[in-house]
C-alpha positions in Angstrom: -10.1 41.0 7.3 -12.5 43.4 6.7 -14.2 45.0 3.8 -14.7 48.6 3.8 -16.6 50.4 0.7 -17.4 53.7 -0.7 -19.7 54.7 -3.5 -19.3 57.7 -5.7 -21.4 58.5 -8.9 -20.6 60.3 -11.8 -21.8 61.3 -15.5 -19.8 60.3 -18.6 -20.2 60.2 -22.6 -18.8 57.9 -24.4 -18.8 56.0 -28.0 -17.8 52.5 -28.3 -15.4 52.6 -31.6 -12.7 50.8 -33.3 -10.9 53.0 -35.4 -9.1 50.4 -37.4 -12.6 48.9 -38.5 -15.1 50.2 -41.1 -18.2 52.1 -39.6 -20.5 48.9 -40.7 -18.4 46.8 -38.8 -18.7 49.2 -36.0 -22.1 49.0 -35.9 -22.5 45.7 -36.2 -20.3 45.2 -33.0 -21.6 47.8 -30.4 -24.7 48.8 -32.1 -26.3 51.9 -30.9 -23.3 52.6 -28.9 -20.9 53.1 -32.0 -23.3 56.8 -32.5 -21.4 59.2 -33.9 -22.6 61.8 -31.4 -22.1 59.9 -28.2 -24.1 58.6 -26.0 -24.1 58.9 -22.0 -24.3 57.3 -19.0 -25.0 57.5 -14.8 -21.9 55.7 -13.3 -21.6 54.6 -9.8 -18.0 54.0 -8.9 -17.8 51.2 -5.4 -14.3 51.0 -4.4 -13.7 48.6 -1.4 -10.7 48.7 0.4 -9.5 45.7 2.7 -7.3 45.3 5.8 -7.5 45.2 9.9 -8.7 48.0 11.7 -6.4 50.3 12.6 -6.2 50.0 16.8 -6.4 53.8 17.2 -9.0 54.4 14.9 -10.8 51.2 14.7 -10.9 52.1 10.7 -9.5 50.7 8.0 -9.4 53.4 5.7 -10.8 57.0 7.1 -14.3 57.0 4.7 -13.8 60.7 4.1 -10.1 60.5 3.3 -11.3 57.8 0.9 -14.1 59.8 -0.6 -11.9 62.9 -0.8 -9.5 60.7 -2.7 -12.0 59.3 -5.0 -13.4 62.5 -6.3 -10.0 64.5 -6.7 -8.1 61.4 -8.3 -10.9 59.7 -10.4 -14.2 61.6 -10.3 -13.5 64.9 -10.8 -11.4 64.0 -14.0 -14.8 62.0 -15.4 -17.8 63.4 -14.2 -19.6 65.6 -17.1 -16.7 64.6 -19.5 -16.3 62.4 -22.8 -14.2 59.5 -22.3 -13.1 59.6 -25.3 -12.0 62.8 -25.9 -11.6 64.9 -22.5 -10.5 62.0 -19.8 -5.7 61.7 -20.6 -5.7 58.2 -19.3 -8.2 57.0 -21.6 -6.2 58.7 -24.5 -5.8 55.7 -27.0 -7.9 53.3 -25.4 -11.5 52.4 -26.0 -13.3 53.9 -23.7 -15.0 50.8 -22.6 -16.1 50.0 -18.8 -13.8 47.3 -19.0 -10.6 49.5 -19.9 -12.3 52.3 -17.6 -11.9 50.2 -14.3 -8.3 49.3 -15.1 -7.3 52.6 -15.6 -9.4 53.8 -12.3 -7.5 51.5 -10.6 -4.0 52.2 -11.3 -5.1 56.0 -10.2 -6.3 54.6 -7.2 -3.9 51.7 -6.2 -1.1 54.6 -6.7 -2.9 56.8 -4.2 -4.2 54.8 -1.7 -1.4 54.5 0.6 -1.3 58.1 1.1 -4.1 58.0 3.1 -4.2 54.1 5.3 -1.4 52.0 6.6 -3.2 49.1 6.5 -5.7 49.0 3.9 -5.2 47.8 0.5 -7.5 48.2 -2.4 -9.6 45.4 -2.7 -12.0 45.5 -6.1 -13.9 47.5 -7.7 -16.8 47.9 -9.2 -18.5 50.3 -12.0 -22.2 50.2 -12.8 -22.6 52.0 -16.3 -26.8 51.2 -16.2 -28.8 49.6 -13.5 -28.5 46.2 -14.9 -25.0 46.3 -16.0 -21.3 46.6 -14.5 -18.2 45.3 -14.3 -16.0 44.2 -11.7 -12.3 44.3 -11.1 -9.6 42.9 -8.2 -6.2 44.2 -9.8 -5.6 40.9 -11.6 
């Protein structure tokens, strides 16, 4: 098996709110993230896809098929955007990393096979700072 990956970057606002709790309690649970007037961040996006080389191509997913994917399915819709407030499949959720990679992934699973045979999505991962991100395998 081999792993293939691609990394795209983007820019996002977001604020980390429950609606159904007091603004206190808001606070209290995501701190400075809970701002009334956003806050923002520099994403980068890896999405690795897995399979066997294809023996025409010797790829696994063509890396510009994958990139041209990424940005018209995923990052084009979030770059420069508030998650909470401009992004449709975020609409109702909080726009947490966590909820963020599941939704990217559904977008991507769907799409993937339009573009490799063989490959499968694999994880992904979504740095929202330099020391933090999240990772997800479909589970």
């Amino acid at each position: 098996m081999v792993y293939v990956s691609r990394k795209e970057h983007f820019n996002a606002a977001h604020k980390l709110y429950n609606p159904k709790w007091s603004p206190e309690r808001n606070v209290e649970v995501f701190g400075p993230c809970a701002n009334d007037n956003w806050h923002g961040h520099n994403f980068e996006l890896i999405v690795t896809v897995k399979g066997k080389p294809d023996p025409d191509t010797g790829f696994v997913v063509d890396l510009k098929q994958l990139s041209t994917l990424i940005r018209k399915e995923v990052i084009d819709k979030l770059d420069h955007k508030n998650l909470n407030l401009d992004v449709d499949f975020m609409t109702g959720k909080l726009a947490s990393c966590e909820n963020l990679i599941i939704e990217i992934w559904r977008i991507l699973h769907a799409h993937l096979p339009s573009i490799t045979p063989n490959g499968k999505l694999h994880s992904l991962r979504l740095f929202e700072t330099p020391r933090n991100y999240v990772d997800y395998f479909g589970e």
